[in-house]
N, C-alpha and C positions, 0 to 999 in steps of 0.2 A: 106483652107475651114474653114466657121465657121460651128461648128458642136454641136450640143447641145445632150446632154445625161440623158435622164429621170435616175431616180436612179443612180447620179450621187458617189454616197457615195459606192455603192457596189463593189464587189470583182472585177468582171470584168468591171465595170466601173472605178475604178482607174487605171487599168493596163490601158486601151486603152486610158485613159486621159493622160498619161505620151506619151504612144505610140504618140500621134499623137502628141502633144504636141513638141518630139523630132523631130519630121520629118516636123513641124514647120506651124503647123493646129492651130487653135483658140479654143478648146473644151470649152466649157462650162456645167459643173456639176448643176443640177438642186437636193437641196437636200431638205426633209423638215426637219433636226434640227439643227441650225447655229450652235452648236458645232462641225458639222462635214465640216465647211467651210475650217479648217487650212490643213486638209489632201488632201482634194479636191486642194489646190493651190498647194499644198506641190508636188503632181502630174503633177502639168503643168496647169493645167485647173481655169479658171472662175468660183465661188463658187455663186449660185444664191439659194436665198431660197424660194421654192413654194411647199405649198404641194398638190399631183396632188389628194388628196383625198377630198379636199376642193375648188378648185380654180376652178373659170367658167371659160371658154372656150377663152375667149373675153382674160382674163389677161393673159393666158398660150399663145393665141397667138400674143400679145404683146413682151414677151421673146422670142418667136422666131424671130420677126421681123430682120431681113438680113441675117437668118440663111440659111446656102447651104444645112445642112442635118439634122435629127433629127436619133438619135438611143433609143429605149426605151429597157431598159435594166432594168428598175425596178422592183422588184417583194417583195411579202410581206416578203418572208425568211424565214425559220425554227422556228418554234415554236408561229406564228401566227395562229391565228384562220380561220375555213372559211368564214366568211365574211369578211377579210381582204385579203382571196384569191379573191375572186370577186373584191372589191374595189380599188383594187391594177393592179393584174393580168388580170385582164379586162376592167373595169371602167375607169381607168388609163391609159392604153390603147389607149381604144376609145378618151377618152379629149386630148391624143396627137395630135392623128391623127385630131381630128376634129381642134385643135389650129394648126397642120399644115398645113390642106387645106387653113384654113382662111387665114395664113400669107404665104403662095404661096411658101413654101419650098418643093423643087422640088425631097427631098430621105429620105426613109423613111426606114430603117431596123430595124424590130421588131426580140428582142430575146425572143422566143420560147422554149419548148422543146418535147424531144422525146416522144414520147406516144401522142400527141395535134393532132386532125383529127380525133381521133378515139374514140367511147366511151368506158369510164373507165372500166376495169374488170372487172366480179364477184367477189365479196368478195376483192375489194381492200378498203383500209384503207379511212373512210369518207374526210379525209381533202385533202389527193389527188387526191380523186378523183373531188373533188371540183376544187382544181387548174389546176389538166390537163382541166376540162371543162372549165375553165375560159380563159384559153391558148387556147381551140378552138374557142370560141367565138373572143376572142380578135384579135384570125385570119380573123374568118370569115370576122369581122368587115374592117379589113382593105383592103381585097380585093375588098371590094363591093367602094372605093377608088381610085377616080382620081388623086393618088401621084406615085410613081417611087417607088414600096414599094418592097423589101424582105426579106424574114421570113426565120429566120435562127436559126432552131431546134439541139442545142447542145445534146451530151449523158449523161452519167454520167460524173459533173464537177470536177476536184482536183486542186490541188495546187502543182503538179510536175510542175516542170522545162519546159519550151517549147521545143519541138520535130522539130517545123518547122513544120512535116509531118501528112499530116492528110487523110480522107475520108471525099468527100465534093460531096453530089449529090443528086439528088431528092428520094425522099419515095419512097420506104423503103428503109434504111439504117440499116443491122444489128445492134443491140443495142450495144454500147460499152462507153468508158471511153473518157473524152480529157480534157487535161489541159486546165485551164481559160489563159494560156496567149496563146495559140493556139488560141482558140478562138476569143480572142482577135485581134490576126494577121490575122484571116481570115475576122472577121468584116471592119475592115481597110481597105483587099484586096477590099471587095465589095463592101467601099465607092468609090473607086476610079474605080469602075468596073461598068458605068449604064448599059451596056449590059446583068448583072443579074437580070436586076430590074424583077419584075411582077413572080417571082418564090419564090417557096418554096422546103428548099434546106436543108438536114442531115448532119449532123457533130459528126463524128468520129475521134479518131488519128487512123494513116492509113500509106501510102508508098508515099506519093506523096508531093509533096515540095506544100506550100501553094499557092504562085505565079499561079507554074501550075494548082494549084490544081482550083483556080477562073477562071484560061483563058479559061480551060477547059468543065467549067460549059458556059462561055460567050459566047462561037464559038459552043455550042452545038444545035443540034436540037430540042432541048428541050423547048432552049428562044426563037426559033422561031416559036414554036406550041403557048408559051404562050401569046407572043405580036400577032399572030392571033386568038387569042380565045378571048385577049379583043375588037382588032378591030371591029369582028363579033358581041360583047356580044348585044342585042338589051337597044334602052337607057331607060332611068327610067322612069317609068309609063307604059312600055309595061309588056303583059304577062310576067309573071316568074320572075321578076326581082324586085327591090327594095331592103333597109336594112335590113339586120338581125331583127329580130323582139324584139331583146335587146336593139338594140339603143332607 
């Protein structure tokens, strides 16, 4: 598969570039500053520079053109401002998704995280409370989305060693820790898994071998409430329905 990775330069965007990269997939790293093109190959992956804070719609879906899947994995990262959480974490986002309706790539998994769906605490700190909203919004956005999309809400990220073993299931998910190359392996498991598509799904490290832990989610009752809830959703222009009013 050729598979294209917004925030290709990031933590868990190199690990899954290598990952797929070995297992003999086409990744392609989307970065916006060419100094980070040698690491990006150094990974396995296609080093393309676009920055998705600038770029219209039309030329993002140009670099997808033959792409099998898209992963948006970008995010503005620690010690940006929040208009960079918007611009990034949202904005960015959305011009994915909309470059990959246009270029008919048929999977879409957006990384997410825990706290996204819900509004921010009282008394939580201004800038995250900004990007957790910018993470729901950027949800919202893509459900309203005729692509193969799921949103896959990590816990707390680190940098241990992979476990294999994780917690992988719809909200709520008690809040916990999980290594980025976990992560990593579970995103991988779902590209090759469309029977998750159209869910939004928690990740935690847990008891369960990654493998089972996606088949699991795939043969559940769960993706088949979700692919009849889109079948029924009434189409655009009726009552209730329409984009987010962000787009």
């Amino acid at each position: 598969m050729r598979i294209v990775i917004a925030g290709g330069h990031g933590k868990i965007a190199l690990l899954l570039e290598r990952l797929l990269a070995e297992r003999g997939d086409q990744p392609v790293g989307l970065i916006r500053n060419p100094v980070q093109a040698a690491d990006v190959h150094k990974a396995g992956a296609e080093p393309v520079v676009c920055d998705l804070e600038t770029a219209p719609a039309d030329e993002v879906a140009g670099l997808l053109s033959g792409a099998d899947a898209v992963v948006f994995a970008a995010g503005a990262g620690p010690g940006s401002g929040v208009a960079r959480k918007d611009s990034v974490d949202r904005a960015a986002s959305v011009l994915m998704a909309d470059a990959a309706e246009r270029a008919r790539v048929g999977r879409f998994v957006q990384i997410s995280s825990m706290g996204a769906g819900q509004p921010p605490q009282r008394g939580t700190d201004e800038v995250w409370a900004v990007y957790i909203t910018a993470k729901t919004a950027a949800e919202d956005d893509l459900r309203s989305r005729d692509l193969g999309w799921t949103i896959l809400r990590p816990g707390g990220l680190t940098d241990d060693p992979a476990t294999g073993r994780v917690r992988l299931a719809a909200p709520p998910v008690p809040r916990g820790k999980i290594p980025r190359a976990d992560v990593t392996a579970v995103i991988a498991a779902l590209l090759d898994e469309p029977a998750t598509r159209h869910q939004t799904l928690e990740l935690v490290s847990g008891d369960t071998p990654v493998a089972a832990a996606v088949r699991s989610i795939s043969s559940s009752p769960l993706q088949d409430r979700a692919s009849a809830v889109r079948r029924n959703r009434p189409a655009a222009g009726q009552a209730g329905t329409g984009r987010p009013a962000h787009r």
